[in-house]
C-alpha positions in Angstrom: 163.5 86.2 110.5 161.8 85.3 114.0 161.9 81.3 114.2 158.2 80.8 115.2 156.9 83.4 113.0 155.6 82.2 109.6 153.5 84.3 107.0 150.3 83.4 108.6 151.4 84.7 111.9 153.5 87.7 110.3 150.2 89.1 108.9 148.6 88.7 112.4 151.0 90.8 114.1 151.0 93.4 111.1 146.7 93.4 111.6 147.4 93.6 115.1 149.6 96.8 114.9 147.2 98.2 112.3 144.3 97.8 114.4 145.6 98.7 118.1 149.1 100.9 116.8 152.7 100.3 117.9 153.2 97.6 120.7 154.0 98.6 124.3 155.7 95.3 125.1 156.6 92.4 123.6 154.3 90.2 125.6 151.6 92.2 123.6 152.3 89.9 121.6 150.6 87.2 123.3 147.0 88.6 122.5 148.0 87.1 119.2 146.3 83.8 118.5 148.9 80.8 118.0 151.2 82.5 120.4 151.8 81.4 123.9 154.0 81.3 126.6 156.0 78.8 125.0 156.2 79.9 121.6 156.7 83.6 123.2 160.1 82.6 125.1 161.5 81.5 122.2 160.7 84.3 120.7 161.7 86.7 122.9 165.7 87.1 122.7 165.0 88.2 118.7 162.5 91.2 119.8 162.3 94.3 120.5 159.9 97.2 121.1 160.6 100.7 120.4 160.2 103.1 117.4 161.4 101.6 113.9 164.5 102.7 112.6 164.0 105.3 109.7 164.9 104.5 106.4 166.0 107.1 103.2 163.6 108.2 101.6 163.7 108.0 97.7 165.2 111.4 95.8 161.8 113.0 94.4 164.1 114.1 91.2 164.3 110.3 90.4 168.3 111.1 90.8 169.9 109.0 93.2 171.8 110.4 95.9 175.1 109.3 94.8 174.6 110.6 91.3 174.6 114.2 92.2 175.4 116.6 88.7 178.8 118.6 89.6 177.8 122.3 90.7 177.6 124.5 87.9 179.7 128.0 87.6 178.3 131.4 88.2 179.2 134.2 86.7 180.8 135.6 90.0 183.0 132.4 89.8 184.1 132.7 86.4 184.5 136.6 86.9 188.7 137.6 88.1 188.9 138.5 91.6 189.8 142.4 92.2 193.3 142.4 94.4 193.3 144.4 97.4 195.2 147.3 96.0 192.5 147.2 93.0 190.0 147.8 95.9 191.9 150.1 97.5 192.5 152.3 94.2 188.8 151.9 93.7 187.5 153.4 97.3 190.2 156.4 96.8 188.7 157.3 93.0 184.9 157.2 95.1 186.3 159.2 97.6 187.3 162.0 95.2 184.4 162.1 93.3 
């Protein structure tokens, strides 16, 4: 919360940004009616201009993030790996083909 900035002015400055898109300055802020130079100093160490952090956006699986299922197995996975000297044997029965 800004001290000096209640509801009413809140949904001026929203209107504002609506109407005209992101502020350049703060002292834009001054085109706001029921903020002046006096109200805007003590304002200004609380605000900035710049873009708006970004925020996560919602899973669309309706999953949250943290409650991922555990991968699942493939058949590859489940299947015994072939040693080298399998492979090797392997390539030499080809070759004689």
């Amino acid at each position: 919360m800004v001290p000096g900035i209640g509801p009413s002015t809140a949904d001026k400055i929203l209107q504002m940004r609506k109407s005209y898109g992101a502020f350049k300055s703060v002292d834009d802020l001054l085109a706001i009616k029921g903020i002046g130079p006096k109200r805007m100093e003590k304002m200004r160490k609380y605000l900035t201009v710049g873009k708006a952090p970004e925020t996560k956006k919602p899973s669309t699986d309706g999953q949250s993030a943290k409650a991922k299922p555990p991968p699942t197995k493939t058949a590859a996975a489940k299947a015994p790996a072939k040693s080298k000297t399998d492979a090797d044997s392997s390539e030499k029965d080809d070759e004689e083909q």
